[in-house]
Steps between C-alpha positions, in 0.01 A plus 500: 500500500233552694295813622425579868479744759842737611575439829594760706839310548597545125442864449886552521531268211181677361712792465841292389298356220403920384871597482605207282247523276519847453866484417384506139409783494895608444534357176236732356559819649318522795769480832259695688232198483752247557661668777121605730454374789192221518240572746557508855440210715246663685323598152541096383359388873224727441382305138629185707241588784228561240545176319612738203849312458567199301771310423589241253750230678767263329494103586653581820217757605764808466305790339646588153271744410213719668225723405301774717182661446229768659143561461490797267157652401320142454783354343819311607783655437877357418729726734817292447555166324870365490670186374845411621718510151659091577076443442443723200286420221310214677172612529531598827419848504178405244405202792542801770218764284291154406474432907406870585224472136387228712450660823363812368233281295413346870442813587291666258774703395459592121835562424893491537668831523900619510725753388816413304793669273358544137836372295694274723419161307422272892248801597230618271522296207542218699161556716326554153592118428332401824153660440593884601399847296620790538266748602472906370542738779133654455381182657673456771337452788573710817693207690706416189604931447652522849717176442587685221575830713689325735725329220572848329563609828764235558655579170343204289424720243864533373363225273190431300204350741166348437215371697372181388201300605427135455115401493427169654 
């Protein structure tokens, strides 16, 4: 695997690579996860556009996995990381939030930021085993309470949420 720029030809298969791996999210409960829709292609050309879209790409160059993130109040923040199931358990995802660690230290960027389900076992306490903590709500910073807003607001809060943040 290796990690490099999306192109902007890939963002269909940016947004095949969302609905497989969210297909998991059936076998514990959560249809409405598996079943949303990933981000537009406008929304993906957008990150692509910014150079705020990664991919990491098989021996043949074809992106398995991706990641996206935005400038969020100093910090970069994960908006969507996804690894296609057939490359599960790889390291990829971890390679994906190492390369954007990297990128924000080039930066000056203190930290790592992102927003995940609480109990799903591939979400939160898999982000605390690559360098994440959760974060109470009293510190939140402004940037970080609107994600949240617009989350509850897209009915994320069905399930248990935290914000977590990842100091480099």
């Amino acid at each position: 695997m290796h990690i490099r720029a999306a192109g902007i030809d890939e963002l269909p298969l940016l947004q095949d690579i969302e609905r497989a791996a969210g297909q998991c999210f059936h076998g514990i409960g959560m249809p409405e996860i598996a079943t949303d829709d990933p981000l537009p292609l406008d929304e993906l050309a957008r990150y692509q556009r910014a150079g705020l879209a990664w991919v990491a790409a098989d021996g043949t160059d074809r992106p398995v996995a991706y990641l996206i993130a935005d400038p969020v109040d100093g910090n970069l923040h994960v908006e969507q990381v996804s690894v296609h199931p057939d490359s599960a358990r790889r390291r990829v995802g971890r390679s994906l939030l190492d390369h954007l660690a990297a990128r924000a230290m080039t930066e000056g960027k203190p930290a790592l930021t992102l927003t995940t389900f609480t109990h799903v076992p591939w979400n939160a306490p898999y982000y605390a085993r690559c360098g994440f903590q959760p974060l109470d709500d009293n510190v939140l910073t402004p940037g970080l309470r609107e994600i949240r807003r617009r989350e509850a607001a897209h009915g994320l809060d069905r399930w248990p949420r935290v914000c977590m943040r990842r100091t480099l």
